[in-house]
Structures are given as C-alpha cells and as structure tokens.
C-alpha positions in Angstrom: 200.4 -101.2 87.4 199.6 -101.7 83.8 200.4 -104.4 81.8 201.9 -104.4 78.7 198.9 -105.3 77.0 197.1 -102.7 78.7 199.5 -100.1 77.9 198.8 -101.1 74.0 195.7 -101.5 74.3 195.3 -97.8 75.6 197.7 -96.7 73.1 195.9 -97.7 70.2 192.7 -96.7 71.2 193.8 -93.1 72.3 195.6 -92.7 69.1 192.5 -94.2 67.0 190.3 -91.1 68.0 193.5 -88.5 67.9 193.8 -89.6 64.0 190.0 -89.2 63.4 190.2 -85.6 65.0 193.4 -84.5 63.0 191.3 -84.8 59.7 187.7 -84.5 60.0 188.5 -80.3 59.1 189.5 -82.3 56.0 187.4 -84.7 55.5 186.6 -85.2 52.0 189.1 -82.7 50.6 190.2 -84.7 47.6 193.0 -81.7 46.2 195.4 -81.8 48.5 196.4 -78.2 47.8 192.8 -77.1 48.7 194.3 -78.6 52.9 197.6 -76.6 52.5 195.4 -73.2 51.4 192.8 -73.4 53.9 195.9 -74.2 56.7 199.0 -72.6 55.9 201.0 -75.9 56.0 198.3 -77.9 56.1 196.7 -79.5 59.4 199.5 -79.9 61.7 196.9 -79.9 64.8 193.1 -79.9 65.7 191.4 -77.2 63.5 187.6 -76.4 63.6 185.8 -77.4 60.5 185.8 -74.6 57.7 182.2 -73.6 57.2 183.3 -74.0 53.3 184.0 -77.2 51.8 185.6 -76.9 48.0 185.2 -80.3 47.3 182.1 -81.3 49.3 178.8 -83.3 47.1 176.8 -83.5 50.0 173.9 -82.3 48.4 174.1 -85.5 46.0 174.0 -88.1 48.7 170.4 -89.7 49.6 168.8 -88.3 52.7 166.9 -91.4 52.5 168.8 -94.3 52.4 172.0 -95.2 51.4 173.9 -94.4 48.4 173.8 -91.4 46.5 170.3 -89.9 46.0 167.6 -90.9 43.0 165.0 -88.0 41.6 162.8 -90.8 40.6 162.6 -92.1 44.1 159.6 -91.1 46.1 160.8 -91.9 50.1 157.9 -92.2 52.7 160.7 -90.7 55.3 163.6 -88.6 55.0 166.4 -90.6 57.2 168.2 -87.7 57.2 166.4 -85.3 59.5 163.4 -87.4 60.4 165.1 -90.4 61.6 168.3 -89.5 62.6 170.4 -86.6 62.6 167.4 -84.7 63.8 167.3 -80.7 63.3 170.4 -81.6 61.0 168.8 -82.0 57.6 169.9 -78.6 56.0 173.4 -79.4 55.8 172.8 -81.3 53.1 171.6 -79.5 50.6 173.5 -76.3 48.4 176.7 -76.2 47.3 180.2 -76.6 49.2 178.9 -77.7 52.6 181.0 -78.8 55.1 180.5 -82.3 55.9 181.5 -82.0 59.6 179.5 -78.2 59.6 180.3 -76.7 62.8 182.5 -79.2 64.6 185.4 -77.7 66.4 189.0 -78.4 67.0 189.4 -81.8 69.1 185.6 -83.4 68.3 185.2 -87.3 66.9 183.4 -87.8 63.8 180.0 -89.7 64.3 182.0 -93.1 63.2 184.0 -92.4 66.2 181.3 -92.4 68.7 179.7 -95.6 67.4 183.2 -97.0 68.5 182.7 -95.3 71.7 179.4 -97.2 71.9 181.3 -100.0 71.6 183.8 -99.5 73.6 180.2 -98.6 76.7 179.2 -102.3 75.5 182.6 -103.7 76.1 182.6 -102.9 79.5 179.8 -105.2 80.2 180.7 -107.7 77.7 180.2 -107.8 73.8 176.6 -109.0 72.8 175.3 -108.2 69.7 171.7 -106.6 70.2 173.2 -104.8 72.8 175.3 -103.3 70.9 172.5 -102.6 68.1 170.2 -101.5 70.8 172.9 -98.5 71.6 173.5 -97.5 68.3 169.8 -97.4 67.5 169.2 -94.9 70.8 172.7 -93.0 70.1 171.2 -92.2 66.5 168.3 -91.5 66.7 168.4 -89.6 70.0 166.7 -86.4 70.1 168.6 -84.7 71.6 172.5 -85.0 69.6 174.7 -87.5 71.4 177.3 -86.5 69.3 178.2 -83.4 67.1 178.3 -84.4 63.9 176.2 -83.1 60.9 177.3 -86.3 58.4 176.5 -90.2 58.5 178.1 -92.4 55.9 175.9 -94.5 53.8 176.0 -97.0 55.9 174.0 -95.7 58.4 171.4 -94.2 56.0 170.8 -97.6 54.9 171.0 -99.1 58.0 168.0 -97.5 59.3 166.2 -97.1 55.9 166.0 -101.2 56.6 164.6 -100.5 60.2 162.2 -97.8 59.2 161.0 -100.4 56.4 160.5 -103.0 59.6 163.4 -105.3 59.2 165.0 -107.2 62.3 168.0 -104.8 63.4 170.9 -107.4 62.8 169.7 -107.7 59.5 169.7 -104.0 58.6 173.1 -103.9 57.0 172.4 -102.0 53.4 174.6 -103.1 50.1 175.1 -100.0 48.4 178.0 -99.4 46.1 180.0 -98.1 48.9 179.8 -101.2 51.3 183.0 -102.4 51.1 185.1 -99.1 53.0 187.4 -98.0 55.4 184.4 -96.9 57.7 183.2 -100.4 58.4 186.5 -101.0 60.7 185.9 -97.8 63.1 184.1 -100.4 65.5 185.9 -103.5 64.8 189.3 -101.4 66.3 187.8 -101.7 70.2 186.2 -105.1 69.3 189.1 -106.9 68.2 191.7 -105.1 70.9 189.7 -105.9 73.4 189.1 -109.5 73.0 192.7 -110.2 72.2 193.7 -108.3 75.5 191.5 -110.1 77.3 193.0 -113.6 76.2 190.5 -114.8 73.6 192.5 -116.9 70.6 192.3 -114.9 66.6 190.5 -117.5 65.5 187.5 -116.7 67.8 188.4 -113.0 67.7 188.2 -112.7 63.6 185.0 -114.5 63.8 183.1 -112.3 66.1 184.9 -108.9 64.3 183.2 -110.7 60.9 179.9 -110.7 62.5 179.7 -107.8 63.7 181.1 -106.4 60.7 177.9 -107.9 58.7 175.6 -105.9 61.0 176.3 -102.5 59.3 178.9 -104.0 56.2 177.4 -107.0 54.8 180.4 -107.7 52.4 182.6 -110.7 51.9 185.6 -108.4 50.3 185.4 -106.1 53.0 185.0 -109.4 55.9 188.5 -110.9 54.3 190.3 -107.5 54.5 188.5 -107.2 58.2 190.4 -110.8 59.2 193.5 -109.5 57.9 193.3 -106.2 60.1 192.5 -108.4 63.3 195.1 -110.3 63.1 197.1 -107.3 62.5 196.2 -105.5 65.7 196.3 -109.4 67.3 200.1 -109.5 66.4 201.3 -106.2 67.4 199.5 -106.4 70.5 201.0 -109.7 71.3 204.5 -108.3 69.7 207.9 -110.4 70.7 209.5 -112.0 68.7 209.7 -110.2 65.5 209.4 -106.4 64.8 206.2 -104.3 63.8 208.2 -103.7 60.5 208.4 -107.4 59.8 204.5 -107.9 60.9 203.2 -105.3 58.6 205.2 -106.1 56.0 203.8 -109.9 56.4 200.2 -108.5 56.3 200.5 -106.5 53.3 202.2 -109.2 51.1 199.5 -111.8 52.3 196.6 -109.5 51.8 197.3 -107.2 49.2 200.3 -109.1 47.4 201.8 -105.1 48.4 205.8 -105.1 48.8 206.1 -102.3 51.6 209.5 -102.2 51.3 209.4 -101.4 47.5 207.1 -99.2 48.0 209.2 -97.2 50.7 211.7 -97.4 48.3 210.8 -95.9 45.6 210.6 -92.5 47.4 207.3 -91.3 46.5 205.7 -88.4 47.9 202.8 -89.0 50.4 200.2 -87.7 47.7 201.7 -89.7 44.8 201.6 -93.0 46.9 197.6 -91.9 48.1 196.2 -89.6 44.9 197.6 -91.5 42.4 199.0 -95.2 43.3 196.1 -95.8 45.5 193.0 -93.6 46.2 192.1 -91.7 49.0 188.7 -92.7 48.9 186.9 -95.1 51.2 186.7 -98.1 49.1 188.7 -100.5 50.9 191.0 -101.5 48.3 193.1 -98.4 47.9 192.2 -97.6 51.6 193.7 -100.7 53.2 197.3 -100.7 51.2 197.1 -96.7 51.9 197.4 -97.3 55.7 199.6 -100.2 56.1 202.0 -97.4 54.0 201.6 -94.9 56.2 202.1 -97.3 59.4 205.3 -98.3 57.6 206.5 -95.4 56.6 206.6 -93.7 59.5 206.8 -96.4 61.6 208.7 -94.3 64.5 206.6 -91.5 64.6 202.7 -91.7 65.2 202.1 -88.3 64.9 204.4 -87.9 61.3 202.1 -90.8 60.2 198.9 -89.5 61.4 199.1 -85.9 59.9 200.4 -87.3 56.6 197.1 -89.4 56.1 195.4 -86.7 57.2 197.3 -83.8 54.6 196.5 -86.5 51.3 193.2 -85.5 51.7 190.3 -88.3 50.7 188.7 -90.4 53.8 191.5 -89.7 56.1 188.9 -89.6 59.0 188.4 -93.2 58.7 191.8 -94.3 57.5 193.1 -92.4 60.4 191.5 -94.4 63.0 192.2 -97.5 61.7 195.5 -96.1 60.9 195.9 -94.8 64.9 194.8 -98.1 65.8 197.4 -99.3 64.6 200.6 -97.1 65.5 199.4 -97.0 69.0 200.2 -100.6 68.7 203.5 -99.9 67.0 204.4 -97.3 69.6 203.5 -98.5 72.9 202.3 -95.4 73.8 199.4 -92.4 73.0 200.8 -88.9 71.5 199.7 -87.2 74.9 200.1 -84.0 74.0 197.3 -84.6 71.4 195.5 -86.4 73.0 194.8 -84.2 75.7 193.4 -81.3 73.7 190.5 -83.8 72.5 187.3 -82.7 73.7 186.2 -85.8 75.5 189.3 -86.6 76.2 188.7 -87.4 80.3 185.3 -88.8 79.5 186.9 -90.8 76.2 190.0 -92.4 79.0 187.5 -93.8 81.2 185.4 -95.5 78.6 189.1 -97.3 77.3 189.9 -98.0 80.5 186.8 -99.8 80.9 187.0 -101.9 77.9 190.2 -102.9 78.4 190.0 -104.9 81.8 189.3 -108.6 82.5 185.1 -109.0 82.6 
C-alpha cells in the first residue's frame, strides 16, 4: 500500500508532465485568440503541434549561445545543430515556425525530459555530476532522446560554456532571460523527492538552490526557488491547515500578492495573465501567475491546468510547476489524461522509482 506521501508525490509528478503536454501546441502563443482559432475552444486536451506558429521569433534566438542572436557575432560552433539538437537546426530559421515542430498530442517538452533525467538520478540518489553527466549525454545524443525541436536559452548557454571548455557545474549562462519559470522544471522531482523521503526544508531548499545554479545562476530566481520548495514541502506534509491557507501564506510572503483579492475581483483568466501579470517566462509575473491559477481553481486540476494553458505565453513551464503543485492539492493524478501521454507507462515507472526510500 501507498502512503500518503507516496500518493502525493505521484500526484504531483504525473500532473507536472500532464500540464507541460496540454500546452506545448501553445507554447509561445502570446494572443490568446490566436489558441481559441487554431482549436475551436481552445486546447481542452492533447493536440499535435500546428506546423504554423503566428507568434513564433524563433528565427531571432541565438543558435549559438544563449539569448537572442547578434549579427556581429562570429560563433566557432553552431550549438544549435552541431552540438545539440542534432539534424534539428532548420527549425530555426524563416518565419512562423513552430517551436515544438512536429510534436504530437501527449509528448513532453525537452524541459520535461531533463526532469525525467532527474527523476533516472533520483532513483540512485541525487549527486550533482551525475546528474550533469546525464543531461550532457541526453543532449547531445545523436540519436534524439527526446522529441523536441526547441531548447530554452538556458541550455544554449549552458553548453556554449562547455564547448568554450568550462568545468560542467560551472556552465550555467546569465543571459537576460535567467531568472524564468523554466529553471524549476527539475527542482519539481528534486524537492518532492527529498521531502518524501524525510529530509528537513532547510537541507531540501539548499540542495534545490544548488542545483538551481547549475543551469540558473540567479539569486532572484534562487529566493523565488526557496519559496516554491517550501511550497511543495507544505502541501506534501499537509495537516493541519488547508492548501488554500498555504498558498495564500506563500504568495503574501513572497510576492506581497493577496490571493484572495485577487479572486475577488473577478477577473478573467487573460486579464489576471496578459495584463496584471505576463505570460512570459520571467519569473516575476510567472510565479504570482501560478499560485493564481492553483488558487483559483483549487478543486479542479484539470480547470486549472487548461486555463494556464488557454492564456497563452510560457504555459509549458508554468504548467509543470503549476501541476506540481495541484497534484499536491489534489491528492491525486487526472488519470484520464494522464494515460493518453505518450510515455506514460515508461514515465510511472521512473516516478515510482524516485519516490521510494534509497
């Protein structure tokens, strides 16, 4: 029999991927009404990626490091193509390209299977280098470990620093993207499964702001990071007081964010993400975004999921982060979701895994 614990644990993880699935067919839509053409009332399951993206600027990103790209720059190695994401580099270039081109209905993002390398490492026991060693081979893999076509700047930095010869732990890039949503995809399967396991926050915070620095060297982004472990810390350990009570604690302590007047106010969905806060990745509209959505909808996981998905902006990221969390609330996966995810027996064993006493 499962624990409790367990049971969240599973939850939140299962969720995590499911809310990273919903919206990487709109990833990067930043019109809402662009979602709600392309699906006739908007995603309200898994959808393959549109070949067409009417919002997309992939073609301005760097192929060689992180950040957007610089004419003036003359790169020894495209990252992009060369490096990693091999046989992958012509998705980024002409207009309106998807930036998940090709992916269909129930596939992970590329963030998502760096959690799943974390959640292979977990199994054995979370050590740093192993854990860099892992993503190194997953990446730049000849063959494609995973479907995507897109890395976030993060990674192109990343191993623009490890092409240039630098030690892998120090390869974390500062670009002007650091600080964003993307950088806690990992720390979800991290933090959950050291506070399932029995390890105190203090200890657990510390070893999610490590890591964290490996591929987000950022101190804003490291003191939102403590304030999401100790979230997932609390509603796993939940008694006492409600998840209601627990987020609104968060967001008044971290963001000086009144859920409640928020809720109140009655605010559509896209007012509250498009023009309160933005749907981009930058952590600070990102953050406040998802602790709305969690308490919002805090008796439904799949009403909150699909609403961060149907505002458009990085709802792949928030919507991991955002699953993470709701799993928590919830007790329990969406499993009729969750089955139609394409790894989806491979994806349970790996959780399972992670989750049990080393």
């Amino acid at each position: 029999m499962q624990s409790v614990l367990e049971r969240r644990f599973e939850a939140a993880l299962k969720n995590a991927f499911i809310g990273d699935a919903l919206a990487m067919p709109v990833h990067w839509y930043y019109n809402p009404g662009d979602i709600f053409k392309a699906f006739n009332g908007g995603i309200v399951k898994f959808e393959d990626a549109p070949s067409y993206h009417p919002s997309s600027i992939m073609s301005l990103h760097s192929t060689s490091e992180g950040g957007r790209a610089r004419a003036s720059r003359q790169a020894k190695k495209e990252i992009v193509g060369d490096v990693i994401l091999k046989g992958k580099r012509q998705y980024w270039t002409g207009a309106n390209q998807h930036y998940h081109q090709g992916m269909k209905a129930g596939e992970n993002t590329l963030n998502a299977h760096c959690a799943r390398v974390m959640l292979r490492c977990l199994s054995r026991g979370y050590q740093r280098d192993t854990f860099l060693d892992e993503y190194i081979k997953m990446l730049t893999a000849s063959q494609p470990q995973h479907p995507d076509t897109y890395a976030e700047s993060y990674h192109r930095g990343f191993f623009a620093n490890l092409e240039a010869g630098m030690p892998a732990h120090q390869c974390g890039a500062v670009t002007h993207d650091t600080a964003s949503i993307g950088g806690f995809v990992t720390i979800a399967p991290l933090a959950l499964s050291a506070a399932v396991r029995g390890d105190e926050l203090n200890a657990t915070q510390r070893v999610c702001r490590e890591h964290l620095m490996l591929t987000h060297p950022s101190d804003d982004l490291a003191m939102v990071c403590d304030f999401y472990v100790e979230l997932l810390f609390r509603l796993l350990h939940q008694e006492g007081e409600s998840a209601q009570e627990i987020l609104e604690d968060i967001a008044t302590r971290s963001m000086g964010l009144s859920l409640p007047k928020l809720v109140a106010k009655k605010k559509s969905d896209m007012e509250v993400v498009g023009h309160t806060y933005s749907p981009a990745c930058y952590i600070s509209g990102a953050w406040p975004s998802i602790l709305y959505f969690a308490y919002r909808y805090s008796d439904d996981s799949k009403k909150a999921l699909l609403a961060n998905t149907n505002v458009g902006g990085d709802n792949v990221h928030r919507g991991f982060v955002l699953g993470s969390i709701v799993g928590l609330m919830a007790g329990e996966p969406i499993d009729s979701l969750y089955s139609e995810l394409s790894d989806a027996e491979q994806l349970s064993t790996e959780i399972s895994h992670a989750g049990k006493p080393l």
